[in-house]
C-alpha positions in Angstrom: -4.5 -4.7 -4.7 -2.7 -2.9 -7.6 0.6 -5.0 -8.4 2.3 -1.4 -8.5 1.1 -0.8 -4.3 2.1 -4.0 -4.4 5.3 -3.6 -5.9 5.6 -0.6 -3.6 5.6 -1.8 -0.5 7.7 -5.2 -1.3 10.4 -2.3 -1.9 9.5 -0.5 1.2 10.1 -3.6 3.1 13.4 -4.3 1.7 15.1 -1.2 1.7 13.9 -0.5 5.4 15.4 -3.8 6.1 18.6 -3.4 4.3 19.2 0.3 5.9 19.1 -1.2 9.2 21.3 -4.5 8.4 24.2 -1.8 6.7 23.7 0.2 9.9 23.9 -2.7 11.8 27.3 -3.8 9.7 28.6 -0.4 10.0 28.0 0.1 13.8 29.6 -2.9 15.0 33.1 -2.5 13.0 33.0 1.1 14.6 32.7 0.0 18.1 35.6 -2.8 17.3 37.9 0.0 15.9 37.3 1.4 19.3 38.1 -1.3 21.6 40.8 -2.8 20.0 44.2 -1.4 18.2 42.7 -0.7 14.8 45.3 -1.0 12.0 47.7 -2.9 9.8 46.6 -5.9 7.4 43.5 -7.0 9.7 42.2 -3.9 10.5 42.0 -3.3 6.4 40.8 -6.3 5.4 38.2 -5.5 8.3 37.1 -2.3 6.8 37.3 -4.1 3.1 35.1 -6.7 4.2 32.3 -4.2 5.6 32.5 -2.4 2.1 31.7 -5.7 -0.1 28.8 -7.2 2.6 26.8 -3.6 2.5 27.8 -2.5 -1.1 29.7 -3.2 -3.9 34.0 -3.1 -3.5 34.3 -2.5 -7.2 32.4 0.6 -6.9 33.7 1.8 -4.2 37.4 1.6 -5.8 36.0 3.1 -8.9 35.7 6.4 -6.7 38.2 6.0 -4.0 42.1 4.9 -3.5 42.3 4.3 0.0 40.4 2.2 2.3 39.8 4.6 5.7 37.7 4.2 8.3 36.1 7.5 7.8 35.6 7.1 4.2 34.1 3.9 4.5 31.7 4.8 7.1 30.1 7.8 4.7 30.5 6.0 1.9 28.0 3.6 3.0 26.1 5.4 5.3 25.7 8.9 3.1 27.2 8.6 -0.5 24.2 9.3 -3.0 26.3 7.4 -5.9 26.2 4.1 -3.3 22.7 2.6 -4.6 23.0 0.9 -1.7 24.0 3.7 1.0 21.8 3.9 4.1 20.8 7.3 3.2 19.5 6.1 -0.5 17.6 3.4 1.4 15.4 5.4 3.8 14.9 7.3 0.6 13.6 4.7 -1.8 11.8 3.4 1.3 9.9 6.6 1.9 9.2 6.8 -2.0 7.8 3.5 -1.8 5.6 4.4 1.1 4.1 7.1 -0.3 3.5 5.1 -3.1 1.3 2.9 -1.0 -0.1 5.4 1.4 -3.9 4.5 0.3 -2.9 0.9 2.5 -0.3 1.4 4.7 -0.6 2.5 8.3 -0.9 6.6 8.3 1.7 6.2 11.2 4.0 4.1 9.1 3.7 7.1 6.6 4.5 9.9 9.0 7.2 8.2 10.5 9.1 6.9 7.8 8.5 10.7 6.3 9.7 12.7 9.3 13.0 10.5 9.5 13.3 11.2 5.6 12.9 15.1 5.8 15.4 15.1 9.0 18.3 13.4 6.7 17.6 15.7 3.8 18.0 19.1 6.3 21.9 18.0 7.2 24.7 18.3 6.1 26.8 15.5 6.8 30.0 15.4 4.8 32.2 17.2 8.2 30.5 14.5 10.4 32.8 12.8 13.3 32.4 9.3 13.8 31.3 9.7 16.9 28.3 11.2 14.8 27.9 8.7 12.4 27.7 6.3 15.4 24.5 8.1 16.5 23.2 8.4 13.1 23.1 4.4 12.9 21.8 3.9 16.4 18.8 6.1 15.5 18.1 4.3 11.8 17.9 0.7 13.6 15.6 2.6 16.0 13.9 3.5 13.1 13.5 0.3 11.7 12.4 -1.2 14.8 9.5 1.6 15.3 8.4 1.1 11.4 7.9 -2.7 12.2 6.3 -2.1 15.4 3.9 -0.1 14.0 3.2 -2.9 10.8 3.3 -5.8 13.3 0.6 -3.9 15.8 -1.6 -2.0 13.2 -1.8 -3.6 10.2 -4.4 -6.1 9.1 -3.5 -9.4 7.9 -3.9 -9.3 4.2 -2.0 -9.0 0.9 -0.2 -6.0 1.7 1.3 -7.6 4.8 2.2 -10.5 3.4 4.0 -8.6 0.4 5.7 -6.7 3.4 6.9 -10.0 5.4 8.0 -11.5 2.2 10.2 -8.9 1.5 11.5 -8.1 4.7 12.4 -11.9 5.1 13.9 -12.5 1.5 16.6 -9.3 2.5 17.3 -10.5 5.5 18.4 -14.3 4.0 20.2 -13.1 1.9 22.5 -10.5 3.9 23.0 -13.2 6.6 24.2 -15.2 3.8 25.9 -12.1 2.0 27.8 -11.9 5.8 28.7 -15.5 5.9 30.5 -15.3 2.8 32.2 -12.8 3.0 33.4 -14.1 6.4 34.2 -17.8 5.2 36.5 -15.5 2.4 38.2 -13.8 5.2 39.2 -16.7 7.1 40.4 -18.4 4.6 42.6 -15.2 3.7 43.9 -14.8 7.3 44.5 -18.3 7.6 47.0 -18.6 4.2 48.1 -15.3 4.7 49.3 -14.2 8.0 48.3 -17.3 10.3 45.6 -15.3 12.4 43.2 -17.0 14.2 39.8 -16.8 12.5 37.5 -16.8 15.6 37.8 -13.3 15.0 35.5 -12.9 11.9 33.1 -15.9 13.5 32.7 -13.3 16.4 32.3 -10.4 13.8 29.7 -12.4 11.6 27.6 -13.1 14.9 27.4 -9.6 15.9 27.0 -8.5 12.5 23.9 -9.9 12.6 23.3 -9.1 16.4 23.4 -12.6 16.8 26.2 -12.9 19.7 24.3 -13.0 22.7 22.2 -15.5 21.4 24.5 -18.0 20.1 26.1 -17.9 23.7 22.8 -18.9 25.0 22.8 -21.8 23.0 26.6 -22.4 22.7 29.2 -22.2 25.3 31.5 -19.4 25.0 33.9 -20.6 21.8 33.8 -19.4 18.4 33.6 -22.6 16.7 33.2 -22.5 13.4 31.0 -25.2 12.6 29.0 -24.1 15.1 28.7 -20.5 13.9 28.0 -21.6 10.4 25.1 -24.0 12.0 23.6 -21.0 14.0 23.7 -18.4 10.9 22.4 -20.9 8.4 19.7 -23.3 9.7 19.1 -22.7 13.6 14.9 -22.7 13.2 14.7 -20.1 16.5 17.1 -17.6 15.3 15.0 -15.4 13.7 18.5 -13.9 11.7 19.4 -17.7 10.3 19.2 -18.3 6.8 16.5 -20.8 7.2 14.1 -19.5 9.2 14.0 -16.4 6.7 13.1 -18.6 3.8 10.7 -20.8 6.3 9.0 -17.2 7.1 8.7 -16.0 3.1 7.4 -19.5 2.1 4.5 -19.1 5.0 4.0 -15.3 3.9 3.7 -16.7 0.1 1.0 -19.5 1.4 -0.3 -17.2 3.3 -1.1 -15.0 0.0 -2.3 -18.0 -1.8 -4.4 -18.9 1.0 -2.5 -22.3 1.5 -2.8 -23.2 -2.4 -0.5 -23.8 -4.8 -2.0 -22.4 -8.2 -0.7 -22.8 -11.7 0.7 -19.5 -11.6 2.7 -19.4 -8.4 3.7 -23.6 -9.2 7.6 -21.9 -10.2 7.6 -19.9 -7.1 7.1 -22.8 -4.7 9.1 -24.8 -6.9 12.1 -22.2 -5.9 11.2 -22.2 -2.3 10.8 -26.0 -2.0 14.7 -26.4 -3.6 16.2 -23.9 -1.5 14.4 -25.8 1.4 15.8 -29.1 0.4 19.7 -27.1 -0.2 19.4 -27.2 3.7 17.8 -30.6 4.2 21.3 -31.7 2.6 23.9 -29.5 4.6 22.0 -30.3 8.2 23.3 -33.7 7.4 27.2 -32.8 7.0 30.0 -31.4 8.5 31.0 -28.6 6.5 34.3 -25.9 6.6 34.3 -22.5 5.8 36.0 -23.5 2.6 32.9 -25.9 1.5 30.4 -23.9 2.7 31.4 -21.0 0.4 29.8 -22.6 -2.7 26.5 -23.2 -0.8 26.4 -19.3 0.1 26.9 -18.4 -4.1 24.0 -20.7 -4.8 21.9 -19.1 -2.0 22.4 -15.9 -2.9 21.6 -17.1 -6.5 18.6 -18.5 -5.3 17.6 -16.0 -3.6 17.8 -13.5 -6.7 15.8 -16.2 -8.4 12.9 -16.3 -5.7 12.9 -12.7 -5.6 12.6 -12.8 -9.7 9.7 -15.4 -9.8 8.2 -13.3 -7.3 8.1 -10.4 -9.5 6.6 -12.2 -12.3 4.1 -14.2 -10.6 2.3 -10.9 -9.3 3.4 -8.6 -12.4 5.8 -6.4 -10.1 8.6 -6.5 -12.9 
């Protein structure tokens, strides 16, 4: 395989991935704002907190004054100078795809087209919320059609596993992105105004669509400890930190055909460390406060995987 199809559908992987975790962000503040009386201090930092887990707050302020619920919402969802908007995503993920078409699934193709060429005919700067709210329903319906089709069609080779690795590698690191951002928030609340920060332990688990399943294993209390323990290293949480980086180490040795070669040595090497990172932290109790430096050096890491990865198969 080429390392530019290969290259290609890497890209494809993550940017379908990362359209459906800021669609997944996105829809659950929406349906808070509805349930619950949504403004003053919380209800901002709420709506600033969405902003820095599914973009970048700096640019966002660079073209906007006011944080607003309906500004927000197409700013992440539709605003072409976002890099990382939802609608930018499906884009670079089509591109990808039809960069690869010669070894991905013709259905994968059509699909991922069609959805691409529907966003392109509409216009949606006048769109209600109550619009934007379908719009994100239907691209995690997307995503979940697009891996259905990999997962049932495609044969078990390189391609794959350059699709697995980096569908696992995005979601690690917005979990951790989420968890951050969260452990940030708490501490705010808690030094500012005194709030109770079960709240943003309850928004991190159904950022990740995590809720029901932590109550299965948990009972009903937001515990932070707990929380942090689900979201980082619970092995049968397929959204927890560790059992993406469990998945793109079996997807590399998968590639390598269960050896480690001279040239993919530093890439292990990256894998194995962040491995042992949680080795150490299953071992302690940890707050939100001390767990913050353990997210930067993930998400560090994580950059540095995804760089070795480049430069062991010549995709830089």
């Amino acid at each position: 395989m080429l390392s530019r199809v290969a290259e290609s559908v890497y890209w494809m992987a993550r940017n379908i991935e990362r359209a459906e975790n800021n669609a997944r962000v996105l829809e659950s503040r929406l349906i808070h704002a509805l349930e619950v009386s949504d403004t003053g201090a919380v209800a901002d930092g709420d709506w600033e907190a969405v902003v820095e887990i599914c973009s970048s707050f700096e640019d966002y302020r660079d073209i906007y004054d006011d944080i607003l619920p309906e500004t927000v919402a197409h700013y992440i969802s539709f605003d072409r100078t976002n890099i990382n908007s939802i609608v930018n995503c499906i884009e670079y993920a089509r591109n990808n795809a039809r960069s690869a078409r010669e070894i991905i699934p013709q259905e994968l193709w059509e699909i991922l087209n069609d959805a691409y060429l529907t966003i392109q005919n509409q216009n949606q700067s006048y769109w209600s919320m109550k619009k934007i709210y379908a719009f994100l329903q239907s691209i995690k319906t997307l995503s979940f059609t697009l891996q259905g089709v990999i997962e049932s069609t495609m044969l078990r080779e390189g391609a794959y596993s350059f699709i697995k690795i980096g569908k696992w590698l995005e979601r690690g690191e917005k979990t951790a992105r989420i968890l951050n951002v969260v452990c940030e928030k708490t501490q705010e609340q808690e030094e500012e105004i005194q709030t109770e920060h079960y709240y943003y332990w309850l928004s991190a688990l159904q950022f990740v669509n995590g809720y029901d399943a932590y109550l299965k294993k948990y009972p009903p209390i937001m515990d932070a400890e707990k929380v942090l323990h689900f979201l980082i290293s619970y092995h049968q949480f397929p959204r927890s930190i560790e059992y993406c980086i469990d998945h793109v180490r079996e997807a590399v040795k998968e590639l390598e055909g269960g050896k480690v070669s001279h040239y993919s040595e530093e890439l292990f090497d990256a894998l194995d460390y962040v491995s042992n990172e949680f080795t150490k932290i299953k071992f302690q109790q940890m707050t939100s406060e001390e767990i913050g430096p353990f997210l930067d050096r993930f998400q560090n890491n994580c950059n540095h995987i995804g760089y070795v990865f480049s430069k062991t198969y010549y995709l830089l």
